[in-house]
N, C-alpha and C positions, 0 to 999 in steps of 0.2 A: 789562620781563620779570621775573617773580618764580618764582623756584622755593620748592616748597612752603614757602609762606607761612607762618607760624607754626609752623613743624613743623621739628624739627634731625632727625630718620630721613630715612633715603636710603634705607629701605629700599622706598618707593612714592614715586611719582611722580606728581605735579601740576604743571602749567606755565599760569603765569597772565599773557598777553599782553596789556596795557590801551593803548591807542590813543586819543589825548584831542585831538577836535577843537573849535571854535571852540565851541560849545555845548553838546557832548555824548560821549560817550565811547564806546566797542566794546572789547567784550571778548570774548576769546576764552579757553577755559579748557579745555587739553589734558591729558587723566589719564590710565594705563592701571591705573589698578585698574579689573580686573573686563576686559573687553571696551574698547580702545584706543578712545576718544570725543573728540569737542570740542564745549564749550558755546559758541553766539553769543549774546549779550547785548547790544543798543543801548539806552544809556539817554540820557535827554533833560538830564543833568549833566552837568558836568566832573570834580565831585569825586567820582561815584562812583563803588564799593570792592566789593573782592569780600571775602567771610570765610564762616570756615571753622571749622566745630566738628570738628575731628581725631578727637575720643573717639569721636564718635557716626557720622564718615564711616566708618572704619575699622569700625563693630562693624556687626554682623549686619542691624542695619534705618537703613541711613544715615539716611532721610527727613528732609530739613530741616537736615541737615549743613552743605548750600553755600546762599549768597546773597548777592543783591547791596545793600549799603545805600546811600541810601534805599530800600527796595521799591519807592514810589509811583515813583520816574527810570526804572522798566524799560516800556520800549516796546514791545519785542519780546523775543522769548526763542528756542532751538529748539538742537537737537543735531542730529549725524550721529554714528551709530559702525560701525565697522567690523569686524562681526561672526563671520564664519566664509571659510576659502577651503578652497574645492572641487578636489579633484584628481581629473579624469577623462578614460578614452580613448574613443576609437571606432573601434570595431571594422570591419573590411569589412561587415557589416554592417548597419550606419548606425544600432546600438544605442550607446547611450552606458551605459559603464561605469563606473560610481564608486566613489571608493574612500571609507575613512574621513574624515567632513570636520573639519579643522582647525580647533578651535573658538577663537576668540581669546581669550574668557573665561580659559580653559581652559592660556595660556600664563605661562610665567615670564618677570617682566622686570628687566634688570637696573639699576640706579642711573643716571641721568642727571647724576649730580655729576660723575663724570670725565668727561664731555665734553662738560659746561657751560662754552660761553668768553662770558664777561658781557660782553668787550670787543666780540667779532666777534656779541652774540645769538644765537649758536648752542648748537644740543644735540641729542642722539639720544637715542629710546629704544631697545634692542632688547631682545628675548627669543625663547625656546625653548618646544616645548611640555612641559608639565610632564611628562607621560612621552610618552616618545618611541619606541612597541616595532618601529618599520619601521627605526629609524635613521633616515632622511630627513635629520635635521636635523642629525646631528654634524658637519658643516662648515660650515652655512648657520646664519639664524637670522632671525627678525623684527623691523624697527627704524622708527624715528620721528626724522628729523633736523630739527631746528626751525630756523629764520635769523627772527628777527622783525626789521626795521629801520626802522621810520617811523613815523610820529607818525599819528593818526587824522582822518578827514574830516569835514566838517562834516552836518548833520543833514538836510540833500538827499542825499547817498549813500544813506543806508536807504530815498529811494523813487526810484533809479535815476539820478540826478545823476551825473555824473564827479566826480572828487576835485580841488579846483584843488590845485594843489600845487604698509654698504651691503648685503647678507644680507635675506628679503622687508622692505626699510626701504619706510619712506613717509616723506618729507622732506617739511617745511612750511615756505615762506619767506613772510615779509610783507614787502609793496613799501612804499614813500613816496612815489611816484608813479605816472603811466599808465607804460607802455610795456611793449619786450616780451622775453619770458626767451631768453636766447641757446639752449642748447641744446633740440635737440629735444624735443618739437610744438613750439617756440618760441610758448608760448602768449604772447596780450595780455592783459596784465592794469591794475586799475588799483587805486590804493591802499586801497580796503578791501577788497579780495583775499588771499589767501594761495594759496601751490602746493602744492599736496599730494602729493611720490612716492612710489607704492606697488612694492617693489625684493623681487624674491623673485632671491635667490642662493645659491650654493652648494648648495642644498637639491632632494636625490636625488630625482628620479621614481621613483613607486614601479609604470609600466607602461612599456611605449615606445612613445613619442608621447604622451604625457601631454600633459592640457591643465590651467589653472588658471581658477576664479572667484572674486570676490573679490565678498563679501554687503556691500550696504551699507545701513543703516535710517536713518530718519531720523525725526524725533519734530518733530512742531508743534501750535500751541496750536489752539486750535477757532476757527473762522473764516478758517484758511489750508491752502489744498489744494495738494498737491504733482502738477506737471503736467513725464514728459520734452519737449523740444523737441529737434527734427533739425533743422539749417539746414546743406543744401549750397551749397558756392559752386566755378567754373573755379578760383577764386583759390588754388595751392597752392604759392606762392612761397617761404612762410616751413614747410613742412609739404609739403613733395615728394612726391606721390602718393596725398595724404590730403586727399578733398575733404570729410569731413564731420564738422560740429562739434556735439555733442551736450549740453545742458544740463537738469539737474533745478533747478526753480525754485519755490521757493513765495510764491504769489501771495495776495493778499486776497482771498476769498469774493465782498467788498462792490463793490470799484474795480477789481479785477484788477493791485491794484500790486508788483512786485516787492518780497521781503523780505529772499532770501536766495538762494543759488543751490551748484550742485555742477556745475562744469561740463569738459568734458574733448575730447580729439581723439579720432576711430575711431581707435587707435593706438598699441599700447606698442613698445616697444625689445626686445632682446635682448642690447644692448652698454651696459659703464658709458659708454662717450663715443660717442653712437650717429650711426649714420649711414642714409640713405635705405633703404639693402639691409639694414638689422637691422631693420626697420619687421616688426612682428607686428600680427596682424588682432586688431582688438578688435570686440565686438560687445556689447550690452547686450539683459538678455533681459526687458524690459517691467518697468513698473513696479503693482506691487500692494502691496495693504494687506494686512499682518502680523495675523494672528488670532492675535499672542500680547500679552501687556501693553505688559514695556517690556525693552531691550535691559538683557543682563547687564551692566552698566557703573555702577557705585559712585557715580561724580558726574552721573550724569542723574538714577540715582534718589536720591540726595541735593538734587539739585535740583530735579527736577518732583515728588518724592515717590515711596512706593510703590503709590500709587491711580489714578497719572497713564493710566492707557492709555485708562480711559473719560473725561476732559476731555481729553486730546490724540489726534491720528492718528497713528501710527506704520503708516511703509509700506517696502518695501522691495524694492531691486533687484538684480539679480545683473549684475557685468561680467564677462566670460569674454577667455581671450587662447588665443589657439591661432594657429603659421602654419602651412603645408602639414604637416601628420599631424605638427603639434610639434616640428618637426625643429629649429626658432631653439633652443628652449630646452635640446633633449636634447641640444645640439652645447654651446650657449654655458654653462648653465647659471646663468642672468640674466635677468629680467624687470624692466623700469621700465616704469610707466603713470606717467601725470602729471598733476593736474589742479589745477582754479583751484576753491577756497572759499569764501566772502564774503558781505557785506549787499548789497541793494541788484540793480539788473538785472546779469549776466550781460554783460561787453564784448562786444562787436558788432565783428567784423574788415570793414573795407571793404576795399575793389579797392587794392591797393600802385601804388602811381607806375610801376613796370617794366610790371605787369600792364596795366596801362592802357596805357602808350605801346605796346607790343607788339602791343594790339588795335587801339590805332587807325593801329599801322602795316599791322597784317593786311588789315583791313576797308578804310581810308584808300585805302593803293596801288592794288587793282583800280578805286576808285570813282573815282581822279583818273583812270585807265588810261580806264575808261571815258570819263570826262568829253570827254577830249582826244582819245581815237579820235570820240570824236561829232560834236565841234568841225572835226577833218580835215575826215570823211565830207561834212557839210553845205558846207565850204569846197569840197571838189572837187565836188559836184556845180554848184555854182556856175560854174566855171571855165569858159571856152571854149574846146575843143579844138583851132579854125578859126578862120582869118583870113579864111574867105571869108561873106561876107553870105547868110543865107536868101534862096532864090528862091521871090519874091511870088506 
């Protein structure tokens, strides 16, 4: 993990996470200049490097600021950023009212050096919006908490392989292995993954019952389309009361092979240590393609350039949190969502060992019940009543 790379100012933030597996490398490259982004990067090296022309990210037309050398090692490319959140209620009604939306651009952030621990990999962004006329935010604030911890996979993960191996924050941890995160959704993840929490706290409703949305885009190169997937399952062992798992995925045009993925539970929190009865509805409101260029964020267009909106697709989705008429958030004043980031397919939860034995105690019992009432039944009709012989 490198914080901004050649650069001694603390006064922007870059965070460059390199993951180097047996023949090729991932990279991930977290900025909030401009609009809070991460670049994915898989290249077909070990040795390679991100770099950074500072003068020219910093000034008015980054284009061609960030890259990765060699050029020819990049396989893949693609960003997510996390562009605006919506504050709106509804009325009796069934009119939705919105208020001013939160442009992320548009916020102040403050230095990730204090609480950079190079030991533990970890780090936070947070920030405020640059003016603030509702107040909203004098207690709250927006943040980014990083954990990067493990070494990168090898060059089967980018087409679906397993890996062998707090104020509105968004936390990002990278794993070293499969397995799966303790706290709630206790998502599965596996090593070229990361979690991403998105943590709105402190921060005033400005109606009652207020609800939140959180814009997300996403930028990919031409020949890769971005498709959401719903997959419900009974299985809600690890996720009590939440049956359904929902993934944005961009696929190959050619093969339909996974590249990269955004994937999350129906389901945020309303507590920092959350529990079943803090579960808040989440819902996702389709995915469409942006009719604008490219998101306001410094290191995408430092990296795909400033021309990039007609050789890439950029599309975008809105997730919304609201529980019964907002009442988690206006009581707690806390939201966590949570989700997994990554190359490669989207983990795939099976049926849990409890779940299974449970079903096949459900379904099992009646069907042995059965068995062995049928077995009686056919024994006594058998039987003879009488010791006396039929008369001929």
């Amino acid at each position: 993990m490198q914080y901004n790379p050649g650069w001694n100012d603390s006064s922007v933030n870059l965070l460059h996470v390199r993951a180097v597996g047996a023949g090729d490398t991932l990279h991930y490259v977290w900025s909030s200049i401009g609009a809070p982004a991460v670049l994915l990067v898989a290249t077909e090296s070990r040795s390679s490097a991100l770099r950074i022309d500072w003068t020219r990210l910093l000034s008015p037309a980054p284009a061609g600021a960030v890259w990765i050398d060699p050029p020819s090692s990049v396989v893949y490319s693609a960003a997510v950023v996390f562009t605006k959140v919506f504050e709106y209620s509804e009325p009796k009604a069934l009119e939705e009212l919105f208020y001013s939306t939160y442009d992320l651009s548009d916020f102040s952030w403050g230095s990730i050096n204090r609480t950079l621990n190079r030991t533990a990999l970890t780090a936070e962004f947070s920030g405020v919006p640059a003016a603030d006329p509702s107040g909203s935010f004098s207690n709250g604030s927006l943040a980014f908490r990083v954990s990067p911890r493990g070494p990168g996979c090898s060059s089967a993960s980018r087409r679906g392989s397993r890996c062998p191996s707090d104020p509105c924050p968004r936390q990002v941890t990278a794993y070293e292995a499969s397995g799966r995160d303790g706290p709630l959704p206790s998502l599965l993840h596996t090593a070229n993954s990361s979690k991403v929490e998105f943590v709105l706290a402190g921060v005033a409703p400005r109606g009652n019952g207020s609800r939140f949305a959180l814009e997300v885009a996403t930028l990919e190169e031409a020949g890769v389309a971005q498709k959401l997937r719903s997959a419900r399952s009974i299985d809600d062992e690890y996720t009590p009361t939440v049956f359904e798992m929902l993934s944005l995925v961009a696929e190959s045009r050619n093969d339909s092979s996974a590249l990269s993925f955004l994937q999350w539970k129906a389901t945020a929190y309303g507590s920092r240590s959350p529990r079943r009865e803090d579960g808040i509805r989440c819902r996702s409101r389709g995915l469409q393609a942006a009719n604008w260029t490219l998101p306001a964020s410094g290191v995408v267009r430092a990296y795909f350039g400033e021309g990039a909106g007609s050789a890439y697709t950029v599309s975008a989705i809105n997730i919304s949190f609201g529980g019964e008429e907002g009442r988690v958030y206006q009581e707690t004043r806390y939201l966590s969502w949570s989700a997994l980031l990554g190359f490669g397919r989207p983990p795939r939860d099976a049926f849990s060992p409890l779940v299974i034995s449970i079903v096949a105690v459900a379904l099992g019992t009646p069907a042995a019940m059965l068995l062995v009432g049928g077995c009686l039944l056919l024994s006594a009709r058998r039987k003879r009543y009488s010791e006396y012989e039929p008369i001929n």
